[in-house]
C-alpha positions as CSV (number, residue, x, y, z in Angstrom):
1,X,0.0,0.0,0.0
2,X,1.5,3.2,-0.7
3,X,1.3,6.1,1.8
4,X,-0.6,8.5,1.4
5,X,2.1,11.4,1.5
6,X,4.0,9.9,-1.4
7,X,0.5,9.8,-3.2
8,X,0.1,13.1,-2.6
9,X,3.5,13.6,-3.9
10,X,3.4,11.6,-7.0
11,X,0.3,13.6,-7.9
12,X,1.9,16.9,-7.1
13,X,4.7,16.3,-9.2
14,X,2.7,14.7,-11.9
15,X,0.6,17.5,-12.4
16,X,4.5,19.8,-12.4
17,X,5.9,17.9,-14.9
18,X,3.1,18.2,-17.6
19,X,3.5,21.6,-16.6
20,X,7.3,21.7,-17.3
21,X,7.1,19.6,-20.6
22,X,3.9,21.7,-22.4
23,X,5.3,25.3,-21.6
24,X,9.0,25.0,-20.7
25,X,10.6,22.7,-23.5
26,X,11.3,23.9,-26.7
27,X,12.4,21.1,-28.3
28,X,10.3,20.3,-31.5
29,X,10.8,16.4,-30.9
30,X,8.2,16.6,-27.8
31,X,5.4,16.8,-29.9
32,X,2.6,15.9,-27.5
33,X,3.6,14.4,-24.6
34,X,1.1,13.8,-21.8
35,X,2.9,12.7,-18.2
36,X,0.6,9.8,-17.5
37,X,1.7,8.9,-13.5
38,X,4.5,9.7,-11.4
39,X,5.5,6.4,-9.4
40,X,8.1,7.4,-6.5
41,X,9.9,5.5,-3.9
42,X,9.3,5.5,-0.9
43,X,12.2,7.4,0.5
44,X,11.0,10.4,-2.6
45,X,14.6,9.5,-3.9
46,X,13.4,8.0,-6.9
47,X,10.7,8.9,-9.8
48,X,9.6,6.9,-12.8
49,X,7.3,9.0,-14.8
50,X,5.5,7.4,-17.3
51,X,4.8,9.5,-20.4
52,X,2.0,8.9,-23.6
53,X,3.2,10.1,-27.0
54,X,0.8,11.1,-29.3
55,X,1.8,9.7,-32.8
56,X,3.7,7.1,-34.8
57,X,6.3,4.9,-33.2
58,X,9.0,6.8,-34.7
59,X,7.5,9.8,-32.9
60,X,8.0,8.6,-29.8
61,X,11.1,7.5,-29.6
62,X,12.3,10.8,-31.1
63,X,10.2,12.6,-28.1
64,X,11.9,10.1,-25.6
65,X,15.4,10.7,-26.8
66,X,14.3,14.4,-26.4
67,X,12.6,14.1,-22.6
68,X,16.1,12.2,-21.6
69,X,18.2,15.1,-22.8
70,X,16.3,17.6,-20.8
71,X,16.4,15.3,-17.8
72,X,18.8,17.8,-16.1
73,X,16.4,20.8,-16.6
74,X,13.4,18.7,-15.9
75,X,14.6,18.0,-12.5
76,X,15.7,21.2,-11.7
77,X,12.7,22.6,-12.6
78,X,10.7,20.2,-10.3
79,X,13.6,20.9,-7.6
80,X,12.2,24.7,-8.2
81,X,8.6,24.2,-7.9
82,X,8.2,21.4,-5.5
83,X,9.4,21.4,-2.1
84,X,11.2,18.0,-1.1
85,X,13.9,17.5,1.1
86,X,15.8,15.1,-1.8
87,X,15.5,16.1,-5.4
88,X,14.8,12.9,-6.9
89,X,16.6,10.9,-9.6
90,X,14.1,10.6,-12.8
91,X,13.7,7.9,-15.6
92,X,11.2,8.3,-18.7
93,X,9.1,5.3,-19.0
94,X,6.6,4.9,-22.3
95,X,3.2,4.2,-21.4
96,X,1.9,2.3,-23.9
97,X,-1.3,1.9,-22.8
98,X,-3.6,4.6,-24.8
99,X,-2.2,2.6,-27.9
100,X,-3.0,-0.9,-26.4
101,X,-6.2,0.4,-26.0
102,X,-7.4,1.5,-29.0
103,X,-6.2,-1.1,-31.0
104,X,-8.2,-3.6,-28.5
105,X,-10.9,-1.1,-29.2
106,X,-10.3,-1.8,-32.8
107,X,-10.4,-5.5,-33.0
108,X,-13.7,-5.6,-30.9
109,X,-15.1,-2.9,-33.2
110,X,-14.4,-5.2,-36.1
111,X,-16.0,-8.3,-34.5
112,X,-18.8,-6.4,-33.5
113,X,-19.3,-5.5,-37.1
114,X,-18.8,-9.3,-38.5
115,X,-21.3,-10.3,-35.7
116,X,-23.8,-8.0,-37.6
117,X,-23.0,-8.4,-41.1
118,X,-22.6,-12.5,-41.8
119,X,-23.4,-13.8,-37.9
120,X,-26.9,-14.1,-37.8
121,X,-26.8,-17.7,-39.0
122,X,-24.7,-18.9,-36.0
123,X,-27.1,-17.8,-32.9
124,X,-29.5,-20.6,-32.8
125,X,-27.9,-23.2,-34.3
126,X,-27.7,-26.7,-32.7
127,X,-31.1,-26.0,-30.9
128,X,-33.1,-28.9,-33.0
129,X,-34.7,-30.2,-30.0
């Protein structure tokens, strides 16, 4: 279970970071980038921030090499804005998850539309009794 300072923290810094990536980076590689979640450890020592990139795969990559060269200034503009004792060591991590979605969302849209075109011979069947 994770406390509910660090929570509070993780949210905090979260809601900094997007912050810090929209309107403080420059670089034309960060195309959209949306931070995700902010998992810390326990001791605040530690961040993983887990971004979504908006776009081809290519795309992201490119916008990860990019966030990873501006590590330095991301974490000293979090040191800036949020008070913690430690400022904590950060790692990008690429949420995949928007894109796992939708192509789920995908492949049961499809079925859904087979079901209705050609499926309306297989409900029933095998009920000669």
């Amino acid at each position: 279970m994770i406390p509910a300072r660090v929570r509070r923290v993780c949210e905090t810094c979260r809601e900094v970071l997007g912050e810090i990536i929209q309107k403080e980076l420059k670089d034309p590689r960060i195309g959209f980038v949306t931070v995700t979640e902010v998992e810390m450890s326990a001791d605040l020592r530690h961040a993983r921030i887990w971004v979504s990139v908006l776009g081809k795969p290519e795309e992201a990559e490119e916008a990860m090499r990019a966030l990873e060269g501006a590590r330095g200034f991301i974490r000293s503009e979090l040191g800036k804005r949020v008070r913690l004792r430690y400022l904590p060591e950060v790692v990008f991590m690429l949420d995949q998850s928007s894109e796992r979605s939708m192509r789920l969302e995908g492949i049961l849209r499809s079925l859904r539309e087979e079901g209705s075109r050609g499926g309306g011979g297989t409900e029933g069947e095998g009920d000669g009794g």
